[in-house]
C-alpha positions in Angstrom: -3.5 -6.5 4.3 -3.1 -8.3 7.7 -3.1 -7.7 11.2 -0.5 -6.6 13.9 0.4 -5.7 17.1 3.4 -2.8 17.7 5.7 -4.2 20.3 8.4 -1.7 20.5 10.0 1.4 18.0 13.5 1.5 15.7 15.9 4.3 16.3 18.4 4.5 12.9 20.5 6.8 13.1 22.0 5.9 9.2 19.3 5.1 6.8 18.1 5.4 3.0 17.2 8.5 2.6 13.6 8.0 2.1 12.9 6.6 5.2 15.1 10.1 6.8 11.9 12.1 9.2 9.5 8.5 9.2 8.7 6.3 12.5 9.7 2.6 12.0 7.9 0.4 14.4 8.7 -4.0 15.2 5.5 -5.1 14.3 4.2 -9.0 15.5 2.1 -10.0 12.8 -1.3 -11.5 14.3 -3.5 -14.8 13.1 -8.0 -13.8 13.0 -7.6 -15.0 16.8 -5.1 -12.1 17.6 -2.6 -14.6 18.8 1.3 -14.3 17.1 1.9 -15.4 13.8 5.5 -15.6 12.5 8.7 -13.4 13.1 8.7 -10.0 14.3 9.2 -7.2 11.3 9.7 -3.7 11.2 7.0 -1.3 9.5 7.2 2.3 8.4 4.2 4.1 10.4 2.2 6.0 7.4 0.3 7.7 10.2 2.6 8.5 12.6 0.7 7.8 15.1 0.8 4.0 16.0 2.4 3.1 19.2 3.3 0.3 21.8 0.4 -2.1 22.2 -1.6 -0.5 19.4 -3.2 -3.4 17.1 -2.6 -2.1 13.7 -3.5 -2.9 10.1 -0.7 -3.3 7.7 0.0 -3.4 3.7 2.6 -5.2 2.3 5.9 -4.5 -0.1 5.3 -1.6 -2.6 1.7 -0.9 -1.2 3.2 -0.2 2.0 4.8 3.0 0.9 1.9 4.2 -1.0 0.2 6.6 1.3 3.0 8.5 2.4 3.6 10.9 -1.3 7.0 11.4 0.1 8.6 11.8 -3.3 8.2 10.8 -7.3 9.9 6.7 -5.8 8.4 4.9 -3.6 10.0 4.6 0.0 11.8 1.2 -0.2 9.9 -0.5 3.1 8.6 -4.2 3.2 5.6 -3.3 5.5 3.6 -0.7 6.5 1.3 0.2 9.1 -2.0 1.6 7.0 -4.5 2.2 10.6 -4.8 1.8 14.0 -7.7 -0.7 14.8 -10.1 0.1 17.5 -12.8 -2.9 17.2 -11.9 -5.9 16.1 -14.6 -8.7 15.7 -15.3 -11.8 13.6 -18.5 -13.6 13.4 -18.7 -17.4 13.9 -17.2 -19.3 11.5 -19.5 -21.4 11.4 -22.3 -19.0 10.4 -24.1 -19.4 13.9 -26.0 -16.1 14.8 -25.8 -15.4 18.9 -29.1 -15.5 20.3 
């Protein structure tokens, strides 16, 4: 799993039919630090809830499709959004407790 920002939505108006009634989202992936890491991608939103600025977890490839029990396959997507995150925190790397 990794980490994500939603920047903006995708309206298809032809598309496999397993992805036919889902919310696809563009997706910046995120580094621990929440700054941008790689290319933009486009994510299936299991929820259907996620929106712009929402920092989101995400699963990858066949995982991605997992929650969504559509049908018997899998929906074919290369990312998906798993939960909406509303703390984020990460201790000191270096072990250092705050006093």
């Amino acid at each position: 799993m990794y980490i994500g920002k939603v920047v903006g939505n995708v309206v298809c108006t032809q598309k496999d039919e397993g992805l036919n009634g889902l919310k696809l989202m563009v997706v910046q992936p995120l580094k621990d630090d929440l700054t941008p890491k790689g290319k933009l991608q486009i994510a299936i939103d299991t929820l259907g809830q996620a929106g712009k600025d929402d920092i989101v977890y995400l699963a990858k490839s066949g995982e991605s499709s997992l929650p969504l029990k559509k049908q018997k396959e899998l929906v074919p997507s290369d990312a998906g959004i798993m939960g909406i995150i509303d703390y984020y925190h990460i201790q000191d790397q270096g072990g250092n407790k705050d006093e």
